[in-house]
PATITI-106388 format. One record per residue (C-alpha): residue in one letter; x, y, z. Coordinates in pm, whole numbers, padded with zeros to 5 digits, always signed. Example, Ala and Ser with C-alpha at 12.3 -4.5 7.8 and 13.67 -1.06 7.14 Angstrom:
% residues 2
a+01230-00450+00780s+01367-00106+00714
***
This chain:
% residues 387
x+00000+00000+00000x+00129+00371-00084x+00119+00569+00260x+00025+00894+00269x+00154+01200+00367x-00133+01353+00581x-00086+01388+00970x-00429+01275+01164x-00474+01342+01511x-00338+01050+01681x-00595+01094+01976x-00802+01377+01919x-01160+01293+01736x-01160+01443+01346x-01378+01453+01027x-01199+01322+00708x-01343+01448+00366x-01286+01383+00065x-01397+01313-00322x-01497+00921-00340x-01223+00705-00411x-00946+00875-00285x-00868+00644-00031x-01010+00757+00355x-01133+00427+00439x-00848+00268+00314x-00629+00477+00513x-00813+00441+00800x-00840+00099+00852x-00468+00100+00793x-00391+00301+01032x-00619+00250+01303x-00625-00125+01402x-00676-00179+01748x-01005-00131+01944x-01191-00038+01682x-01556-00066+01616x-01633+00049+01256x-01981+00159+01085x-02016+00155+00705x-02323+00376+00579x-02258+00268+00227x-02361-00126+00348x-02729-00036+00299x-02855-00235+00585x-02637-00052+00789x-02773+00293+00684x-03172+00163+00741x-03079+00027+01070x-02948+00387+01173x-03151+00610+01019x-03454+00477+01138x-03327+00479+01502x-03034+00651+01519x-03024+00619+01927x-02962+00212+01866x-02579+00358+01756x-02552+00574+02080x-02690+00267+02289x-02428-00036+02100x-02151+00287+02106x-02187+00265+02517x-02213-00120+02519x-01884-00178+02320x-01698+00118+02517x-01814+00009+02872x-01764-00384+02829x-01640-00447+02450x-01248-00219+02509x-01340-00002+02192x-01116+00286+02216x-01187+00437+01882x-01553+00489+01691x-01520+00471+01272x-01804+00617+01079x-01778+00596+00731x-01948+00781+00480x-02142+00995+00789x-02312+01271+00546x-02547+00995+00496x-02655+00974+00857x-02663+01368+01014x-02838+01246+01293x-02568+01020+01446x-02337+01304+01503x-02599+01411+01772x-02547+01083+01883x-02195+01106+01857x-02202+01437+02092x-02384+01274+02342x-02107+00983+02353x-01804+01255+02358x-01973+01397+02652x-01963+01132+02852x-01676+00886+02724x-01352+01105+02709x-01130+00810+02617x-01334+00709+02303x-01215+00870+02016x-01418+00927+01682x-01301+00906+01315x-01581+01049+01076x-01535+01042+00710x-01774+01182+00417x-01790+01283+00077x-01944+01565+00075x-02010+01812+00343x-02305+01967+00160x-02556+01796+00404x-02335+01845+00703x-02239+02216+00676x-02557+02336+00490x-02820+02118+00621x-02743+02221+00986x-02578+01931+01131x-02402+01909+01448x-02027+01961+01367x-01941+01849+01704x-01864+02185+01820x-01538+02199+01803x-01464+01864+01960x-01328+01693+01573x-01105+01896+01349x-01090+01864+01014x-00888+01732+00747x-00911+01659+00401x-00742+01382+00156x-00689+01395-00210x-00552+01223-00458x-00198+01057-00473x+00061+01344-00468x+00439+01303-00697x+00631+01240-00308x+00380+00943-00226x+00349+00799-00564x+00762+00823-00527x+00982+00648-00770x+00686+00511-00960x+00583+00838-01089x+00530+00886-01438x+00458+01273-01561x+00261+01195-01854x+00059+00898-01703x-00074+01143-01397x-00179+01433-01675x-00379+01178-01887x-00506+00966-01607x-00488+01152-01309x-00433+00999-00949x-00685+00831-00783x-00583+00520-00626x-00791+00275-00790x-00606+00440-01113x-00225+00444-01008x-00205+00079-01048x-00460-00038-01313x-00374-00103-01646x-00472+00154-01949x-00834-00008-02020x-00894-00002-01650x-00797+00347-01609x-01016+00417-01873x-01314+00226-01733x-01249+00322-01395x-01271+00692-01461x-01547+00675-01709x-01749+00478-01463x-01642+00792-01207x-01791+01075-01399x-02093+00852-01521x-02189+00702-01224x-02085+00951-00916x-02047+01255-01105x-02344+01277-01331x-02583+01055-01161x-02490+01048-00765x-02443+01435-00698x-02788+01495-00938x-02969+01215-00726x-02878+01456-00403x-03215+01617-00509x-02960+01956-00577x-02924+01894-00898x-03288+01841-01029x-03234+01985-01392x-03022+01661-01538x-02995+01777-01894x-02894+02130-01745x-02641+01973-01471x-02495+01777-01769x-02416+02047-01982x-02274+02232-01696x-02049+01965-01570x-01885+01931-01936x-01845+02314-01902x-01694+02297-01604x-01455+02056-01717x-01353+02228-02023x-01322+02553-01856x-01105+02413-01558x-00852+02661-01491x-00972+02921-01658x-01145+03237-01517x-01499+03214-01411x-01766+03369-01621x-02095+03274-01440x-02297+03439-01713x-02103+03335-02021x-02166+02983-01860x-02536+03017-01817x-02571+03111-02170x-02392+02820-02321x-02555+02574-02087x-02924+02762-02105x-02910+02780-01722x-02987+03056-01500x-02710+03241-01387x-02786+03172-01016x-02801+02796-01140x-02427+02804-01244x-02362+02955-00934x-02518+02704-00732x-02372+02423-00916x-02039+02563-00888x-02120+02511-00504x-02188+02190-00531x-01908+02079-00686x-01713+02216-00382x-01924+02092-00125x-01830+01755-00259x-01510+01837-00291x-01445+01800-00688x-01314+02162-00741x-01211+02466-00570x-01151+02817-00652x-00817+02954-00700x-00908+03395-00572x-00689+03645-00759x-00474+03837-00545x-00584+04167-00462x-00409+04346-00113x-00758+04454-00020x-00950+04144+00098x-01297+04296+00007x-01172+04341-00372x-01028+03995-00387x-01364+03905-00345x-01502+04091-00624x-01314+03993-00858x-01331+03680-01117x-01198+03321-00960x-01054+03041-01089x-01185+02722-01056x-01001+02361-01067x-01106+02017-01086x-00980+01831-00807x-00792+01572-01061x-00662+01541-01429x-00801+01268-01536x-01117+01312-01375x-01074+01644-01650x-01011+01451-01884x-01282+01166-01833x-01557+01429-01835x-01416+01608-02166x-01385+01265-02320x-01038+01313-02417x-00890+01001-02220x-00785+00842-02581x-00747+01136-02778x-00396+01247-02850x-00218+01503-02635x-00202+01819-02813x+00094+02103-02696x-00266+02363-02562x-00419+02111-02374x-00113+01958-02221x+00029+02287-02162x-00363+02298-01977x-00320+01981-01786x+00043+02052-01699x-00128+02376-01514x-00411+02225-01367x-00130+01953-01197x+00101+02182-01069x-00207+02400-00893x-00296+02060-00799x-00032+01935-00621x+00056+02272-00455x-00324+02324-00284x-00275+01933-00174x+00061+02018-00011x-00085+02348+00163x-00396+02115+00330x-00151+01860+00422x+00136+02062+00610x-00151+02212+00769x+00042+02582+00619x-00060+02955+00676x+00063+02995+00355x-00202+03086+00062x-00214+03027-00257x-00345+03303-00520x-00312+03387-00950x-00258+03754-01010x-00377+03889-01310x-00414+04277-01461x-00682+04455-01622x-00481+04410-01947x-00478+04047-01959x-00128+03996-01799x-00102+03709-01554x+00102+03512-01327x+00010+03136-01198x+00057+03088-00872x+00106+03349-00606x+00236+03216-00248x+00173+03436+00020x+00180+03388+00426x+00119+03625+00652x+00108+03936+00429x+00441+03858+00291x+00481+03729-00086x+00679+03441-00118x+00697+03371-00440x+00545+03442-00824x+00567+03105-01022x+00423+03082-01392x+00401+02759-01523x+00483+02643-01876x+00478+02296-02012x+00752+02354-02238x+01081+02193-02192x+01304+02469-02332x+01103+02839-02198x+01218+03155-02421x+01205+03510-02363x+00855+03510-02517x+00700+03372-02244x+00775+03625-01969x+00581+03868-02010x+00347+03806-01712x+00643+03767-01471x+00800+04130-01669x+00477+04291-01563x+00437+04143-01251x+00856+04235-01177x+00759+04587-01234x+00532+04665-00943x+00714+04398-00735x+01094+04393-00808x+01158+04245-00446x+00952+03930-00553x+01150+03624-00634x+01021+03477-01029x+00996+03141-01118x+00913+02946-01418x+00764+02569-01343x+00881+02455-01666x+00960+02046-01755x+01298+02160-01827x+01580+01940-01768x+01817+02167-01540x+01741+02492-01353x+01885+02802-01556x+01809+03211-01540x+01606+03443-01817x+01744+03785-01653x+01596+03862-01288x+01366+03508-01368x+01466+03148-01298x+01371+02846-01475x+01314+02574-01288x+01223+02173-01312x+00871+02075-01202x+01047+01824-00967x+01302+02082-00812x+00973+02322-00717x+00769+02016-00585x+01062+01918-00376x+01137+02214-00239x+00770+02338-00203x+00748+02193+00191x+01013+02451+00280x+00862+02764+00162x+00575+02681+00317x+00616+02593+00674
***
């Protein structure tokens, strides 16, 4: 089994989330083995049986802690069950030395539907896919762009990758999220969800979107949402010193996985052309640094800048008010002059600012005040600009 690189509380109680698939169960029950009493609410008899009486958990919960030695409660899959985190509060209150492990998801029914978050009693933490340091020596560039890095995918041959992610985006993307009861326009939802796909990484335009999709505008909006209440995309803000007009301004937003991109744009046997790999290459690198952020648990943020004249930079780190770093990313092994210019413009107005270029060059080299560097050199080094 490939370990992972996320720290859980080793005796505090905590929600895991995640995007199905990506391995929280399997983590869990590898490493958490002793005393533990585990509750599956995709095993549908499991889910009747504590849904229609969800006091029957808090009642076998105190029977297993009291006489069974369970040190450590594992609910799986718990946004289908709200109820037994009141349940689970009660239990806390009492039983000090029981510890809970709660995964989901999605946190759409949790977080909007009311539910009891425990009240501070879990933290939170989040897993993603496999990340370039866990996959390790088996890593191969062009494999992760095409086929992303779920774990059921890492290790499957090509026609399984391909059936694994096309059952993925068929099955949980276009039919589980719309039978949430959010999503009740399906030929709307559809045409959204290829939008979203094909517009991954590129600035949001909630109106252009609604047009193309014949949507409402508040529609897009809202299915943006839930796409990040189940954790398969976030939004990568601009950078703007004044919080309030960060806000205002257009996002970005990112699926949460490249093949997942490319499963939903249908493109998992097409050939690799130079735009969309140069695409892909982006999406990967954003990837893998909002993955590393979550897992080192960092103050650091992670921002694009861009100017009213269409100039742009990647990736902005900052922490604490302090910029760390302006990276641009280019798929290209050998980067020219040519494409500099949103560094150049960035340089101006922030000369103090060190300037990278993620590039899949060879060997680390300087353009001027900018440095070229390998993708491997600026994922190795990431962890130390960020703690």
């Amino acid at each position: 089994m490939i370990d992972r690189i996320i720290k859980l509380p080793e005796k505090k109680s905590f929600f895991l989330f995640g995007p199905r698939q990506t391995g929280k169960s399997t983590l869990i029950d590898f490493r958490f083995t002793e005393s533990v009493w585990k509750i599956d609410l995709l095993e549908e008899e499991t889910f009747f049986v504590f849904t229609k009486n969800p006091s029957l958990f808090r009642k076998q919960a105190i029977e297993k802690i009291e006489n069974g030695g369970i040190k450590t409660i594992f609910i799986d899959e718990v946004q289908r069950a709200p109820a037994l985190l009141n349940e689970t509060q009660a239990i806390m209150r009492k039983y000090n030395s029981c510890r809970f492990i709660l995964t989901g998801s999605s946190a759409r029914k949790l977080k909007r539907g009311g539910a009891n978050l425990l009240a501070g009693r879990a933290y939170e933490r989040s897993l993603f896919p496999f990340t370039y340091s866990e996959i390790g020596d088996g890593f191969k560039l062009d494999d992760v762009l095409l086929y992303g890095a779920l774990p059921p995918v890492i290790d499957a041959d090509t026609d399984d990758k391909i059936e694994i992610l096309s059952a993925y985006t068929n099955t949980y993307l276009r039919e589980e999220i719309k039978n949430e009861g959010i999503a009740r326009n399906v030929g709307g939802f559809s045409r959204f969800l290829d939008m979203a796909a094909y517009q991954s990484g590129e600035l949001l335009n909630y109106s252009n979107i609604a047009r193309e999709c014949q949507i409402p505008k508040r529609t897009v909006q809202s299915y943006y949402e839930i796409l990040e209440d189940t954790f398969i995309g976030f939004k990568l803000e601009p950078w703007r010193k004044s919080i309030r007009k960060r806000l205002s301004a257009h996002s970005k937003f990112y699926l949460f996985d490249t093949g997942v991109t490319n499963a939903i744009n249908r493109r998992l046997t097409a050939p690799m052309d130079p735009q969309w790999q140069g695409k892909l290459f982006e999406q990967f690198i954003i990837l893998e640094t909002y993955r590393l952020i979550n897992y080192l648990r960092s103050e650091a943020n992670m921002f694009f800048w861009r100017t009213n004249h269409g100039s742009e930079v990647d990736i902005l780190l900052e922490k604490h008010g302090h910029i760390l770093g302006a990276f641009e990313i280019k798929s290209a092994q050998i980067v020219h002059s040519t494409h500099l210019s949103g560094l150049r413009s960035y340089l101006q107005e922030n000369p103090d600012v060190p300037c990278f270029v993620i590039s899949r060059a060879n060997d680390a080299y300087k353009i001027g005040d900018i440095k070229i560097i390998p993708w491997r050199q600026y994922l190795e080094t990431l962890s130390e600009l960020l703690v």
